[in-house]
N, C-alpha and C positions, 0 to 999 in steps of 0.2 A: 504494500500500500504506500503508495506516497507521501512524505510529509503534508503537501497542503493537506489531503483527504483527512490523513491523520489530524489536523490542526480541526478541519470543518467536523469531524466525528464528536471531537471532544467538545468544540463549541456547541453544536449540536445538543447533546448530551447533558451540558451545564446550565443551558438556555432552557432545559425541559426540567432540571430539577431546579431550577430559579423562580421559574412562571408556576410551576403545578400541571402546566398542560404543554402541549406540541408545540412549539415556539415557529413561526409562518418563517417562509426561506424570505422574506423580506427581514424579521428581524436579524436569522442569522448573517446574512448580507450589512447589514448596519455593524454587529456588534465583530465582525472580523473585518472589516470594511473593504470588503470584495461588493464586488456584481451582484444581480440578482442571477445570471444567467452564471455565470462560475459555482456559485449555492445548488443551483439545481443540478448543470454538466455534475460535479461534484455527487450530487445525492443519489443520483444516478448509479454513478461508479459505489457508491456504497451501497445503495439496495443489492446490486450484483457482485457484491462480496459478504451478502448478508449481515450487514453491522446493521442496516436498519428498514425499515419496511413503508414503502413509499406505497398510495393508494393514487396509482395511474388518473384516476379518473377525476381526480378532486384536485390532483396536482399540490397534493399536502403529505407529510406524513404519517401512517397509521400507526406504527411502532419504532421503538426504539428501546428495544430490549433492555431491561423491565418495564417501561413504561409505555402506556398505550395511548395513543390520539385521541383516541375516540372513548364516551362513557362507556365504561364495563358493569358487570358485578361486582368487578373485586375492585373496593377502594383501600388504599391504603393512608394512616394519618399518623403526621409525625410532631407532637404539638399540634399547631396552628395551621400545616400545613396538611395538605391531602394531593391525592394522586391518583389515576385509574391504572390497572395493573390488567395485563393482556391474561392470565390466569392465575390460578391459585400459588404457580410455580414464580412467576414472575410478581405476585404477592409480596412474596419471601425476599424474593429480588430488591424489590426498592429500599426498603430496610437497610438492608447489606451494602447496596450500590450507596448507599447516602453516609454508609457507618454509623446508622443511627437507631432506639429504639421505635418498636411501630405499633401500629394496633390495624388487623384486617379483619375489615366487614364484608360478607358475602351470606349466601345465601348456597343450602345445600342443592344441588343440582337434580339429584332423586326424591326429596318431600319439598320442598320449600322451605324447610326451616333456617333463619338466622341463624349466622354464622358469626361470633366477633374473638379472635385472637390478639393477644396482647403478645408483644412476641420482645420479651430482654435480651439483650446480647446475644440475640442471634438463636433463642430457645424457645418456643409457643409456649404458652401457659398449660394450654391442653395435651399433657401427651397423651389422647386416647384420638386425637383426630387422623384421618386418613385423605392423603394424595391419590388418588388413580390415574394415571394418565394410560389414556387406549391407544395413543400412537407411539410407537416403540420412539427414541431420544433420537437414532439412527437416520428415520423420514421423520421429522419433524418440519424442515426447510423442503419437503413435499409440498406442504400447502401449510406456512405454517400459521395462516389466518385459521382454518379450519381445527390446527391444532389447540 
């Protein structure tokens, strides 16, 4: 990977744990003070090395592993702040990715029942809860919206 791409990942990245949500390729264009059209060539090159997950059609971000563009179920809150998380796995994710303690709200996928984990240094409060995940870690980047 290139250093810029390298530099536009990381802003990318910073921009999304700054704001709480998907930061527009206009801000990151501002805050590295490139192009709007170098931001995108750029996001491009990293959707196709999988660092991030671009929605063709909206011409925005959808992901940016742990974190998701778009409202989910699974919210995560650290303090004051919150965040959507692309799954229960990328939940865990923001936590970790921030070095910080969290607390996740969802909702169980087979009854409906609320879901809220308080999760210290990187621990759930719950250990009787369970992860399933149905697409092996292997095709995940198959379709990893579907994942």
């Amino acid at each position: 990977m290139e250093r810029a791409d390298l530099e536009l990942r990381n802003t990318t990245y910073r921009q999304f744990a700054n704001l709480g949500r998907a930061p527009s390729a206009n801000e990151v264009a501002d805050a590295l003070g490139v192009s709007l059209q170098a931001v995108q060539e750029g996001w491009e090159r990293l959707h196709e090395a999988h660092a991030l997950v671009l929605d063709h059609e909206a011409g925005e971000l959808l992901m940016a592993n742990p974190f998701s563009g778009r409202e989910t179920n699974y919210i995560v809150y650290t303090g004051d702040r919150r965040w959507f998380a692309n799954c229960a796995w990328d939940a865990f994710g923001i936590g970790a990715a921030l070095g910080v303690d969290s607390v996740i709200e969802t909702d169980c996928p087979d009854c409906a029942d609320p879901i809220r984990l308080t999760v210290t240094d990187g621990v759930p409060d719950d250990g009787d809860s369970t992860f399933h995940v149905l697409v092996p870690a292997a095709r995940w980047w198959d379709d990893i919206v579907h994942t």
